[in-house]
BAFI-3210 file (N, C-alpha, C; in Angstrom, 3 decimals, decimal comma, padded with zeros to 6 digits):
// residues 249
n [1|2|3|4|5|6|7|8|9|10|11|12|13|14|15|16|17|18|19|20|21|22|23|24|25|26|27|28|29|30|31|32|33|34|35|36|37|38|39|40|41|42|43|44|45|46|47|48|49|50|51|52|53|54|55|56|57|58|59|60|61|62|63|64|65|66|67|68|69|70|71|72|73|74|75|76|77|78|79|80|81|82|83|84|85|86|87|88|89|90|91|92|93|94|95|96|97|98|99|100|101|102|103|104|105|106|107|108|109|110|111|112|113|114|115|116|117|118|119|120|121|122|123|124|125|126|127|128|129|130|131|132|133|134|135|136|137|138|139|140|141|142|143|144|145|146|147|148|149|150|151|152|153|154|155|156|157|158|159|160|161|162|163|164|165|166|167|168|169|170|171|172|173|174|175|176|177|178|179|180|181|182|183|184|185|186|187|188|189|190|191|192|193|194|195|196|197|198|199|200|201|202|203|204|205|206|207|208|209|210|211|212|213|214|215|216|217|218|219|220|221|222|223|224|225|226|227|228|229|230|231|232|233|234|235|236|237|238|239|240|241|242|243|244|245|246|247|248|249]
n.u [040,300|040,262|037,715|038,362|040,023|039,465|036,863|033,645|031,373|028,927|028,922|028,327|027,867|027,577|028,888|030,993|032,003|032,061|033,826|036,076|036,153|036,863|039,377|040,640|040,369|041,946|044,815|045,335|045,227|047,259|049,729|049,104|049,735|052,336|053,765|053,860|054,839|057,620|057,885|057,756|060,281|062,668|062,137|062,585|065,039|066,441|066,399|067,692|069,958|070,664|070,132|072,314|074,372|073,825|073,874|076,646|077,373|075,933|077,815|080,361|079,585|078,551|080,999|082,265|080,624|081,422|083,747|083,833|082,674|083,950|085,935|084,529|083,802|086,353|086,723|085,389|084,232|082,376|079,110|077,169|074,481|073,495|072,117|070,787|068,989|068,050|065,871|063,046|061,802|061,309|063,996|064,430|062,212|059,823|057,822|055,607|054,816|053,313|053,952|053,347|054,158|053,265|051,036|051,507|051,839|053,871|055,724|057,591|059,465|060,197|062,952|062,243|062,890|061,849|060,754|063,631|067,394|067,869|070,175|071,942|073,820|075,167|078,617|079,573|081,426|083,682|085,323|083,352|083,550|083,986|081,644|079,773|080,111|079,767|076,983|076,063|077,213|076,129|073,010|072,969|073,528|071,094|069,688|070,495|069,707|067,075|066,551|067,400|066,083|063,312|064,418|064,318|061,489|060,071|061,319|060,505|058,176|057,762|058,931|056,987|054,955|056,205|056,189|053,312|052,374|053,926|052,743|050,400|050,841|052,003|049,969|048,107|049,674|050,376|047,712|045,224|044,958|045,754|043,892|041,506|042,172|042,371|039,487|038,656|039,458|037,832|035,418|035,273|035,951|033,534|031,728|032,512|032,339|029,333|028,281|029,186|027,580|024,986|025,235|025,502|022,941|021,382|022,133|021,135|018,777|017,912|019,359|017,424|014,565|015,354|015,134|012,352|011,077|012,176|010,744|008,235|008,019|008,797|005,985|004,240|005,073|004,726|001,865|001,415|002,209|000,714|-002,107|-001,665|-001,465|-004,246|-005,346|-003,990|-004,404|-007,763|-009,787|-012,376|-015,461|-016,660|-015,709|-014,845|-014,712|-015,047|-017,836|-017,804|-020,774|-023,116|-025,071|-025,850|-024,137]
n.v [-061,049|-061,605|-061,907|-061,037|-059,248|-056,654|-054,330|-055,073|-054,448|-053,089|-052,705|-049,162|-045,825|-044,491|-045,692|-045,509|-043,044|-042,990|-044,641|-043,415|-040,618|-041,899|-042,857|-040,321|-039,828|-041,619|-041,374|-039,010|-038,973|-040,860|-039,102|-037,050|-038,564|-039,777|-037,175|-037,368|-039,029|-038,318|-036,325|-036,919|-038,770|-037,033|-035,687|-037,780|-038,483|-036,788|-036,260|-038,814|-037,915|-035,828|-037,755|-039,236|-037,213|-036,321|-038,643|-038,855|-036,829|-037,246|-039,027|-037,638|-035,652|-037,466|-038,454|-035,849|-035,391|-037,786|-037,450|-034,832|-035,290|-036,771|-035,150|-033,184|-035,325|-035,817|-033,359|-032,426|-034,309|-037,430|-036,239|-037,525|-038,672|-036,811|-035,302|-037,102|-036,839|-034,391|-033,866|-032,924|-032,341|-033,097|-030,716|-030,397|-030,795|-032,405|-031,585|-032,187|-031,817|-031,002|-032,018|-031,078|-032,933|-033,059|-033,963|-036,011|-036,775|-035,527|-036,473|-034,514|-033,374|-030,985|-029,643|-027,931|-025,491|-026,373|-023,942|-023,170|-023,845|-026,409|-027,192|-024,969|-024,520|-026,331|-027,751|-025,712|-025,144|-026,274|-027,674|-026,303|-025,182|-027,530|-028,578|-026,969|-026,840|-030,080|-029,735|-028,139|-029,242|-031,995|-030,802|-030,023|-032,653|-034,386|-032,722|-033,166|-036,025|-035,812|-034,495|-036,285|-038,901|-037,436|-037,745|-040,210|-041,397|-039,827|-040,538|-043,494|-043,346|-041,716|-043,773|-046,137|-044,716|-043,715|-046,134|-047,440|-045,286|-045,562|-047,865|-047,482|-046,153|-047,912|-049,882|-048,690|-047,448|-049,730|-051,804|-050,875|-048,846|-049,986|-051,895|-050,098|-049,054|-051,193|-051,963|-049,641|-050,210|-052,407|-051,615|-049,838|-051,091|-052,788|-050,851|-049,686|-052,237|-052,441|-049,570|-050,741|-053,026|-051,872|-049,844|-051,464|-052,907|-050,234|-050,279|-052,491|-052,381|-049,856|-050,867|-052,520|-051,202|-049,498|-051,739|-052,250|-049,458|-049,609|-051,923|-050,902|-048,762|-049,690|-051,284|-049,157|-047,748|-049,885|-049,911|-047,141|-047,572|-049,529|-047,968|-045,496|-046,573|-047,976|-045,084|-044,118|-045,613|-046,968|-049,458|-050,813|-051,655|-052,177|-053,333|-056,605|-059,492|-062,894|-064,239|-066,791|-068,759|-068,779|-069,991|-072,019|-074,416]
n.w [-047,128|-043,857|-041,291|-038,690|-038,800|-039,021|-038,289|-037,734|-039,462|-042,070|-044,899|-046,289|-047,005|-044,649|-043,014|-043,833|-043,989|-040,845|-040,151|-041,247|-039,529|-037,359|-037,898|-038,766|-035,830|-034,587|-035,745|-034,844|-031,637|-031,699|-032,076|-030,299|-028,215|-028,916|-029,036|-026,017|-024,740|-025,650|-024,603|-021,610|-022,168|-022,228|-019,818|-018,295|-018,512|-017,608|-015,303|-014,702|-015,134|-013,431|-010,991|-010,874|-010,494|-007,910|-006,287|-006,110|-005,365|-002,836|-001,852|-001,608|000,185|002,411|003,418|004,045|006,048|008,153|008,728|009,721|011,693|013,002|013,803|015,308|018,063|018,599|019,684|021,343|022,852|023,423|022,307|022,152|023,550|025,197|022,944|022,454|024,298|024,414|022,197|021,306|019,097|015,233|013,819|011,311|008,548|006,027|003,371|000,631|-002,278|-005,908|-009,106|-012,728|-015,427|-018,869|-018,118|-016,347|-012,917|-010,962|-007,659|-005,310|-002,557|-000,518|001,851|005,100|007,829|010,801|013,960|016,174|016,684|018,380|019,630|019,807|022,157|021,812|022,257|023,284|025,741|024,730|021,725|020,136|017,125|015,801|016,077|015,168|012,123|011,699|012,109|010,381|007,608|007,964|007,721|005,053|003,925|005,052|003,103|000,431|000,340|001,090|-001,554|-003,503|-002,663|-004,122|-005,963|-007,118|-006,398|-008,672|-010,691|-010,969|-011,230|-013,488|-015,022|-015,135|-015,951|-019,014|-020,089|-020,302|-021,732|-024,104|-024,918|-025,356|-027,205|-029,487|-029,591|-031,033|-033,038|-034,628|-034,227|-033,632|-035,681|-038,141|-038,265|-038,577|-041,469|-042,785|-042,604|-043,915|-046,538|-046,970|-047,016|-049,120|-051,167|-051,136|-051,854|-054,762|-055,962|-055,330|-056,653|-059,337|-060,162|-060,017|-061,545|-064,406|-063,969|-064,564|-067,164|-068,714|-067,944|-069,635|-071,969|-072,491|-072,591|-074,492|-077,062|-076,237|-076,875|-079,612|-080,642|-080,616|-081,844|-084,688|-084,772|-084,710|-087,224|-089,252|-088,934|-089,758|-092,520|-093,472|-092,499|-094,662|-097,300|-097,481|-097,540|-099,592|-101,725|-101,867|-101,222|-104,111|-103,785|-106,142|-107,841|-109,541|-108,734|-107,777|-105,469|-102,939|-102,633|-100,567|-100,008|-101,691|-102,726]
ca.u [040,528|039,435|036,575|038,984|041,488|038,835|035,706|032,435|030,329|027,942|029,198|027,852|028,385|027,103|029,856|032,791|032,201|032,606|035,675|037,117|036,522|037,546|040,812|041,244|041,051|043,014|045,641|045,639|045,653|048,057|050,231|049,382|050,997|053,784|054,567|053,596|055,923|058,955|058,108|057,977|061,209|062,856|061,744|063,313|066,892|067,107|066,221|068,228|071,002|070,361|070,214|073,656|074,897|073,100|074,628|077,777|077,542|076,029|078,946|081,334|079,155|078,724|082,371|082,296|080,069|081,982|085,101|083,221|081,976|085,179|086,783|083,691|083,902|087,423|087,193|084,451|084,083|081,082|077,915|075,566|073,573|073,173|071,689|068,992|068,121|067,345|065,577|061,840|060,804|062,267|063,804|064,197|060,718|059,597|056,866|055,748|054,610|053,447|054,701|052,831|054,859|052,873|049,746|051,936|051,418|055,198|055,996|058,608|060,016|061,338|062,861|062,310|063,036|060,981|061,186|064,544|068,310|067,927|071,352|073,219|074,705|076,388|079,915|080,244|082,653|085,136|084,440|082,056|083,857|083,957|080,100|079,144|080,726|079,365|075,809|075,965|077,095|075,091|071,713|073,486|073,593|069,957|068,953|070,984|068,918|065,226|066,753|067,615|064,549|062,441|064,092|064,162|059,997|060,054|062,017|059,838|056,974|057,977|059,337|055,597|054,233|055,912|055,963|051,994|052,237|054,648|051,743|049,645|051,063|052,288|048,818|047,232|050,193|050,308|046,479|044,493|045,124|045,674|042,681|040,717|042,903|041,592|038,122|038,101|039,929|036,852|033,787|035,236|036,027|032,277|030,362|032,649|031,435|027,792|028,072|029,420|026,524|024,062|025,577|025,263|022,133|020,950|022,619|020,443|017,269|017,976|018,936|015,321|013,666|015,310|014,587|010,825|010,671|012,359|010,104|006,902|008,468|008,283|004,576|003,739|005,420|004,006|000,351|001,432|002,119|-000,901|-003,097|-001,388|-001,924|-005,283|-005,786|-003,776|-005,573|-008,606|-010,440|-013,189|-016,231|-017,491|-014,437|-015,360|-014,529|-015,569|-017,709|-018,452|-022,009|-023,324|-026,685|-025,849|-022,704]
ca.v [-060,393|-062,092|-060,758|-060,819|-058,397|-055,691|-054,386|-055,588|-053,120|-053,115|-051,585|-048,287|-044,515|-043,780|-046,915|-045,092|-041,495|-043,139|-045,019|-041,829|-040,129|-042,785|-043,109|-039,274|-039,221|-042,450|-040,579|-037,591|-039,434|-041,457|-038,066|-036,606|-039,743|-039,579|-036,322|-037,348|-040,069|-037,842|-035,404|-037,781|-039,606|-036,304|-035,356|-039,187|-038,580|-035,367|-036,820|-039,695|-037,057|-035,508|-038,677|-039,960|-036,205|-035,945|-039,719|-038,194|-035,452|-037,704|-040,179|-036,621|-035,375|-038,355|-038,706|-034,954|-035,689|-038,519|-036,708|-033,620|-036,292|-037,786|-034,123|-032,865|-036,174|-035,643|-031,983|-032,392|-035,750|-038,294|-035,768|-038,095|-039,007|-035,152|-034,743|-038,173|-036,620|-033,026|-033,923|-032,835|-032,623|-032,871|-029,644|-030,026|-031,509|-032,617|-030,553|-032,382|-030,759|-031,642|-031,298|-031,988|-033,647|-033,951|-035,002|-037,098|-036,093|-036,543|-036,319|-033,453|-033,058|-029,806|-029,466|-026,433|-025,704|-025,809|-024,199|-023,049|-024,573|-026,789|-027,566|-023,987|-024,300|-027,785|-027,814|-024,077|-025,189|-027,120|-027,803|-025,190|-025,115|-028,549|-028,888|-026,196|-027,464|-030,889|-029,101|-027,454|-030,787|-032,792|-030,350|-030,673|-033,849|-034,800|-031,868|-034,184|-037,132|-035,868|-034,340|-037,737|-039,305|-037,150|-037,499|-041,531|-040,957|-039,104|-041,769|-044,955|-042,573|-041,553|-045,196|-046,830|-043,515|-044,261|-047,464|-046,846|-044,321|-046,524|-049,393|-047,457|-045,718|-048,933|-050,237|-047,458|-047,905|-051,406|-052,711|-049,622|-047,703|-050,499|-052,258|-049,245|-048,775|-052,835|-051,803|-049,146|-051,003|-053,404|-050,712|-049,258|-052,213|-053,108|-049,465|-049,900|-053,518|-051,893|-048,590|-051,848|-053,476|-050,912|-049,621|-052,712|-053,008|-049,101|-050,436|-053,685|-051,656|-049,057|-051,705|-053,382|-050,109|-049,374|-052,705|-052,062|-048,564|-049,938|-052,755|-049,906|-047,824|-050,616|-051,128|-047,669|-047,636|-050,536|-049,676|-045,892|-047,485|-049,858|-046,459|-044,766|-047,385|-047,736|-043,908|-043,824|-046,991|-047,163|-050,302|-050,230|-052,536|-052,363|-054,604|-057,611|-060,090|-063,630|-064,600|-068,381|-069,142|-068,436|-071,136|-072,979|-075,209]
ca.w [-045,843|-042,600|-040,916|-037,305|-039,242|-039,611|-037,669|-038,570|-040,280|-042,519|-045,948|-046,285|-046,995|-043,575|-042,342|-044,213|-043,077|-039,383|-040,223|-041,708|-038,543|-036,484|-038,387|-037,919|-034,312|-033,833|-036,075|-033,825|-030,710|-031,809|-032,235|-029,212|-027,124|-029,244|-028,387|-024,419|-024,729|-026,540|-023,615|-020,310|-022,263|-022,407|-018,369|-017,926|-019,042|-017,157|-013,699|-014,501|-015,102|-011,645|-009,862|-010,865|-010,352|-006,360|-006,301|-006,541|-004,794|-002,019|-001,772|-001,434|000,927|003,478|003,709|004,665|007,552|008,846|008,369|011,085|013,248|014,016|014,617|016,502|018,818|019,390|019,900|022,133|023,681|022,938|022,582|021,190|024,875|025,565|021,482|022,458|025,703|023,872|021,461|021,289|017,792|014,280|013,871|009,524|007,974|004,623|002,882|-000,271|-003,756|-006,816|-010,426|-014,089|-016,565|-019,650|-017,484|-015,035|-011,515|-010,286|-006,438|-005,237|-001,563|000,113|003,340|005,314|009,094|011,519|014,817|016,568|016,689|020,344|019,780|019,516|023,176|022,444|022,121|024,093|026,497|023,834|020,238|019,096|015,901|015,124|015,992|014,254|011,072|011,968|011,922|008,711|007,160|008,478|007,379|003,628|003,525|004,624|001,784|-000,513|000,850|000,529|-003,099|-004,240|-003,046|-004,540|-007,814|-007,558|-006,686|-009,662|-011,679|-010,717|-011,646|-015,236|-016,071|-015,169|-017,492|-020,544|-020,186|-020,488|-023,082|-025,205|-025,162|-026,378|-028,945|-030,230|-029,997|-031,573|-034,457|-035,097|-033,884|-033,984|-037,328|-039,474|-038,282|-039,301|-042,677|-043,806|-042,962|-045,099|-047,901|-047,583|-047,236|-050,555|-053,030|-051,528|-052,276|-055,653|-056,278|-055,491|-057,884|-060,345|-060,056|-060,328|-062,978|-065,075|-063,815|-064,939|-068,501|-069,225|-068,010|-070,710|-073,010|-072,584|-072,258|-076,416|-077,606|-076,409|-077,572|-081,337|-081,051|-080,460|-083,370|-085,531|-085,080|-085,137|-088,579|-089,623|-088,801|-090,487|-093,887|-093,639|-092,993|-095,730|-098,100|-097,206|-097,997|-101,262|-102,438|-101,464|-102,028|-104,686|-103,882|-107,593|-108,552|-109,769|-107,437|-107,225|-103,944|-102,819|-102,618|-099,500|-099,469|-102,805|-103,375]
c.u [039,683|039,085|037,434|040,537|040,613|037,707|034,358|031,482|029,739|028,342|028,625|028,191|028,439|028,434|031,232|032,969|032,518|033,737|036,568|037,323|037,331|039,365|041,492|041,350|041,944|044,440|046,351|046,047|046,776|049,900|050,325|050,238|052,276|054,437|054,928|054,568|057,357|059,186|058,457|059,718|062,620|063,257|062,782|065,087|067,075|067,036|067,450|069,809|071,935|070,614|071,460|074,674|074,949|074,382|075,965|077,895|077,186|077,020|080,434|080,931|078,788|080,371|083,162|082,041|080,925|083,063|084,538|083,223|083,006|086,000|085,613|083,733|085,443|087,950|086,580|083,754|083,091|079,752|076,572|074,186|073,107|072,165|070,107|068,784|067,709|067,052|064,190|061,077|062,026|062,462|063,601|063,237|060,894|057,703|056,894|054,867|054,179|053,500|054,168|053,178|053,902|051,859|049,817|051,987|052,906|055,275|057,299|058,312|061,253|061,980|062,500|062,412|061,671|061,141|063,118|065,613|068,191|069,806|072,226|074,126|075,146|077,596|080,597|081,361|083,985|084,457|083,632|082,583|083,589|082,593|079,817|079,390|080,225|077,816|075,578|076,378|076,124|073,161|071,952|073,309|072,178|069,000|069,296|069,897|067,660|065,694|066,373|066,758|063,561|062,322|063,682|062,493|059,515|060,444|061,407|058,200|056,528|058,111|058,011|055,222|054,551|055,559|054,146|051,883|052,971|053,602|050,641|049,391|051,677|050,929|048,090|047,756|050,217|049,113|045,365|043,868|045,321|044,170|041,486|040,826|041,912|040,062|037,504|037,860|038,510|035,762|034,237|035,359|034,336|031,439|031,219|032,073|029,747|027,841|028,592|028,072|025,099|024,156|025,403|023,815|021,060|020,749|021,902|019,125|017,073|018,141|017,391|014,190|014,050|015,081|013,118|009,903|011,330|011,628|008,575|006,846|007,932|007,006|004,264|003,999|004,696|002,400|000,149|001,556|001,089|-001,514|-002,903|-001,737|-003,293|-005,986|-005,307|-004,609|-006,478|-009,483|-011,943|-014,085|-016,776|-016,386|-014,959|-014,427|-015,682|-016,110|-017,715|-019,963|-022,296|-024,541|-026,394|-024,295|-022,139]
c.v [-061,065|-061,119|-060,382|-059,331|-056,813|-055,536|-054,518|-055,120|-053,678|-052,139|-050,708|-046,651|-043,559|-044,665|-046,150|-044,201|-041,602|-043,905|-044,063|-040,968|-040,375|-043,116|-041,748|-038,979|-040,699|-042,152|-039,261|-038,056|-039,974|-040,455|-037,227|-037,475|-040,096|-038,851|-036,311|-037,895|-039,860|-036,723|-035,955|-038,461|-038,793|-035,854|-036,644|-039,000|-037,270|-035,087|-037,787|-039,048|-036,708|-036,404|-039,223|-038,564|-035,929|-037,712|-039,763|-037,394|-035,856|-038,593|-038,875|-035,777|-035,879|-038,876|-037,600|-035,029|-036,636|-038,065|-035,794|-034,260|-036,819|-036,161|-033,591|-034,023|-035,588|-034,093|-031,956|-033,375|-036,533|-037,048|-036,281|-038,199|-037,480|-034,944|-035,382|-037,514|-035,468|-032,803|-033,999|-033,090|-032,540|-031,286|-029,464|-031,172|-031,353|-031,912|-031,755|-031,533|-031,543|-031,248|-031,850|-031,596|-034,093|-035,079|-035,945|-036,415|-036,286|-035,272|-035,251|-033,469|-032,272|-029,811|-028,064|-027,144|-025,275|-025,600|-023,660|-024,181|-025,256|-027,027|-026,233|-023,676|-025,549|-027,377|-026,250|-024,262|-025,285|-027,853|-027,016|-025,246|-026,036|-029,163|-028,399|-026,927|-028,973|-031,037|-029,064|-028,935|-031,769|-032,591|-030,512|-031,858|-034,511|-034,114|-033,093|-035,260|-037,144|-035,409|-035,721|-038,709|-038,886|-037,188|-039,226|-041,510|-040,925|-040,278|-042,889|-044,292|-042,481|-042,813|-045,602|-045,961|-043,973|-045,668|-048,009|-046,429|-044,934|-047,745|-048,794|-046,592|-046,946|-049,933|-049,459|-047,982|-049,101|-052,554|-051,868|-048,982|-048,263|-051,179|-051,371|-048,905|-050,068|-052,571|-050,751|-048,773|-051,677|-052,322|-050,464|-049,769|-052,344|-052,504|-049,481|-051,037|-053,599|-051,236|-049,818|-052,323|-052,908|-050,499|-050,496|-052,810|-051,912|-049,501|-051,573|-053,045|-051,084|-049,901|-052,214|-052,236|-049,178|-050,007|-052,825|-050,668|-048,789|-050,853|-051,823|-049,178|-048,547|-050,989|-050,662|-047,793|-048,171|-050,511|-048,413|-046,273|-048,492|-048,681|-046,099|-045,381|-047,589|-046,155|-043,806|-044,806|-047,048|-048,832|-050,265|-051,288|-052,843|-053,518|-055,795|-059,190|-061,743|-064,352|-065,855|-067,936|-069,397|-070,015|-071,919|-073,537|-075,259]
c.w [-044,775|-042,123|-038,925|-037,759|-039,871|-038,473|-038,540|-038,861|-041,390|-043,476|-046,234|-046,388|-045,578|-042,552|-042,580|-043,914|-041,209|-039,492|-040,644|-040,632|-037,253|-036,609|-037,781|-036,442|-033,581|-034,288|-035,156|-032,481|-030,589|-031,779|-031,177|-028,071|-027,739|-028,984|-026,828|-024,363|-024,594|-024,935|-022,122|-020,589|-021,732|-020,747|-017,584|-017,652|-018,414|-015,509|-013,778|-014,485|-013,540|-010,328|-009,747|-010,166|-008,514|-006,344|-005,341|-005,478|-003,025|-001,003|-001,379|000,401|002,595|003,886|004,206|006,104|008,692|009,398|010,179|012,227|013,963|014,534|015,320|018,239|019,482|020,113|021,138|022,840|022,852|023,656|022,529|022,867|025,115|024,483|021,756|023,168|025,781|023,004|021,589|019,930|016,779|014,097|012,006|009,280|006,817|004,249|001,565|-001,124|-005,112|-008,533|-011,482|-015,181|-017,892|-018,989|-016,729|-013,910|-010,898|-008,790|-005,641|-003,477|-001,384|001,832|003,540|007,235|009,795|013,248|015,100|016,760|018,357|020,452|019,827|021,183|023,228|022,093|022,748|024,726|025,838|022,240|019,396|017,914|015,138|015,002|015,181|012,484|011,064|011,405|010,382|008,073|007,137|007,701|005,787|003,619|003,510|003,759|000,453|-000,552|000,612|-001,101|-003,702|-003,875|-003,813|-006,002|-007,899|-007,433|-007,909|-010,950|-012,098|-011,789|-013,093|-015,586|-015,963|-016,550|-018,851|-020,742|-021,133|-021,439|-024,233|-025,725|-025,677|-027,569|-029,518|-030,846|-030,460|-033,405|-035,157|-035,106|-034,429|-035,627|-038,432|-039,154|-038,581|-040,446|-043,366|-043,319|-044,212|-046,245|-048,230|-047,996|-048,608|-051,255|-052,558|-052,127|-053,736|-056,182|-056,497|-056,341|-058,943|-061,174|-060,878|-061,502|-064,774|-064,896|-064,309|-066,690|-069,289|-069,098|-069,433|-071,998|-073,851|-072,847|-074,012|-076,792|-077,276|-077,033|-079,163|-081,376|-081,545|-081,791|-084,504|-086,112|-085,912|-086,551|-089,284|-089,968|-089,788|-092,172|-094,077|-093,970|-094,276|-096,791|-098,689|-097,563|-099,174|-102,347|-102,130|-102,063|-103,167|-104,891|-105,291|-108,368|-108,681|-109,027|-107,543|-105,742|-103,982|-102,682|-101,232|-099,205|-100,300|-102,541|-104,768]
res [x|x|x|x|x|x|x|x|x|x|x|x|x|x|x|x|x|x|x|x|x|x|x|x|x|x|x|x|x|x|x|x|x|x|x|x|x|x|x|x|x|x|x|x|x|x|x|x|x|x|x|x|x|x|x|x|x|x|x|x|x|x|x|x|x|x|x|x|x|x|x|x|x|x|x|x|x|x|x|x|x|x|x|x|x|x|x|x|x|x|x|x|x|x|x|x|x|x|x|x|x|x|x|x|x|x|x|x|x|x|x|x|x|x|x|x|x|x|x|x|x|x|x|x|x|x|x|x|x|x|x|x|x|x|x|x|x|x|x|x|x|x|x|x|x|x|x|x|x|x|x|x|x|x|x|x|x|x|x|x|x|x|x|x|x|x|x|x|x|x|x|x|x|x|x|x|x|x|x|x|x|x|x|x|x|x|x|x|x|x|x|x|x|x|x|x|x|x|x|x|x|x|x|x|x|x|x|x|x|x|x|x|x|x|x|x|x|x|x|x|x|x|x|x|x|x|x|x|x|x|x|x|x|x|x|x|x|x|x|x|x|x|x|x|x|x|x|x|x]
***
C-alpha cells in the first residue's frame, strides 16, 4: 500500500480509535449531503416544472396584451404621450424574500401595489373598456414576469448548490472514505503484526525462563542425592586407606 493512498499515522490503538471516528463522521456527513443533494435535486425539477409552465403561460399571456393594445389604441386613439407625461412613480414594485432549501438561501420576488391607479381617468371619453382590459392585462403579465424571474434566480441558484453538494459527496465517497478505509486496513495488519510479535516474543521468554528453571531443578536434585548419600553412607575415617607420604618419597 502506498503511503499517498492512506494518511500518515503512526500505528497505534490511540491512531485507530481516531480513524474509527473519523470514518464515522465522514460516513454520516457523507449521508447528510446525500440527502441535501436528493432534496435541492428534488426543489430543482419542481422549479424547472414551473418555469416551462410560467413560460407558457407567458407566451399566452403577451399575445393577450398585444391583442388589448391594438383594440385599446384603436378604441381610443394613441394614449401612450398622455401615460409618459403622467407618470410619477412606479405604481407596481418588487418586494424581495427569502426561502431555505435544505440550507440554500434561494431569492423570491413579490409584487405588490403601491400607491393609487394615476391612470383611472384615461380612456373616459372613448375606450374605457378597452383600457381597462388593457390594464388588467398588462398588471398580469408583469406578475408573470417578476414570477418567472424569480423562479430562473431560483434555478441558477440550486444548479451552482448541487453542483457543490454533488462534489462533495463524490469526494467524500470516492477520496474521503476509502482513504480512511486503507488506513485502517494498515493500522490493523500493523497492531496484528505487533500482538504477533510480542507474542512470539512472550513464548521464547517462557521457553528460556523453563529451560533455566529445569536446568535449576536438575542441580537441586543433583546436590539432594549427593546430601542423601552422604547421610545414608557416611564416610568412615578408620577405613584403611592408603596415604602418599607427605615428607618421605
Amino acid at each position: 500500500m502506498s503511503g499517498k493512498d492512506r494518511f500518515a499515522m503512526f500505528p497505534s490503538r490511540m491512531a485507530q480509535t481516531i480513524m474509527k471516528a473519523r470514518l464515522k463522521g465522514a460516513q454520516k456527513g457523507h449521508s447528510l449531503l446525500k440527502k441535501k443533494s436528493d432534496a435541492l435535486t428534488i426543489k430543482f425539477r419542481q422549479i424547472l416544472k414551473k418555469i416551462i409552465d410560467t413560460k407558457t403561460l407567458m407566451g399566452d399571456a403577451m399575445k393577450e396584451v398585444f391583442v388589448s393594445l391594438a383594440e385599446a389604441r384603436f378604441a381610443s386613439g394613441d394614449f401612450s404621450q398622455h401615460v409618459i407625461e403622467n407618470v410619477s412613480k412606479a405604481q407596481i414594485k418588487i418586494r424581495a424574500k427569502k426561502d431555505n432549501v435544505a440550507g440554500v438561501i434561494l431569492t423570491q420576488y413579490v409584487t405588490f401595489n403601491d400607491g393609487t391607479d394615476c391612470f383611472e381617468l384615461t380612456g373616459l371619453s372613448r375606450g374605457g373598456q378597452q383600457v381597462t382590459k388593457l390594464k388588467k392585462q398588462s398588471a398580469k403579465t408583469i406578475e408573470l414576469l417578476v414570477e418567472l424571474a424569480s423562479l430562473q434566480t431560483s434555478f441558477i441558484i440550486l444548479d451552482e448548490a448541487i453542483k457543490v453538494t454533488n462534489r462533495r459527496v463524490n469526494a467524500i465517497e470516492h477520496v474521503i472514505i476509502p482513504k480512511i478505509e486503507r488506513t485502517l486496513t494498515y493500522i490493523t495488519s500493523e497492531l496484528d503484526e505487533m500482538e504477533r510479535e510480542e507474542f512470539f516474543r512472550l513464548k521464547k521468554v517462557q521457553q528460556k525462563k523453563k529451560r533455566d528453571r529445569d536446568a535449576a531443578e536438575k542441580v537441586k536434585e543433583r546436590l539432594r542425592k549427593e546430601y542423601k548419600d552422604a547421610i545414608d553412607h557416611p564416610k568412615n575415617i578408620l577405613d584403611t586407606e592408603v596415604d602418599s607420604d607427605m615428607l618421605f618419597n
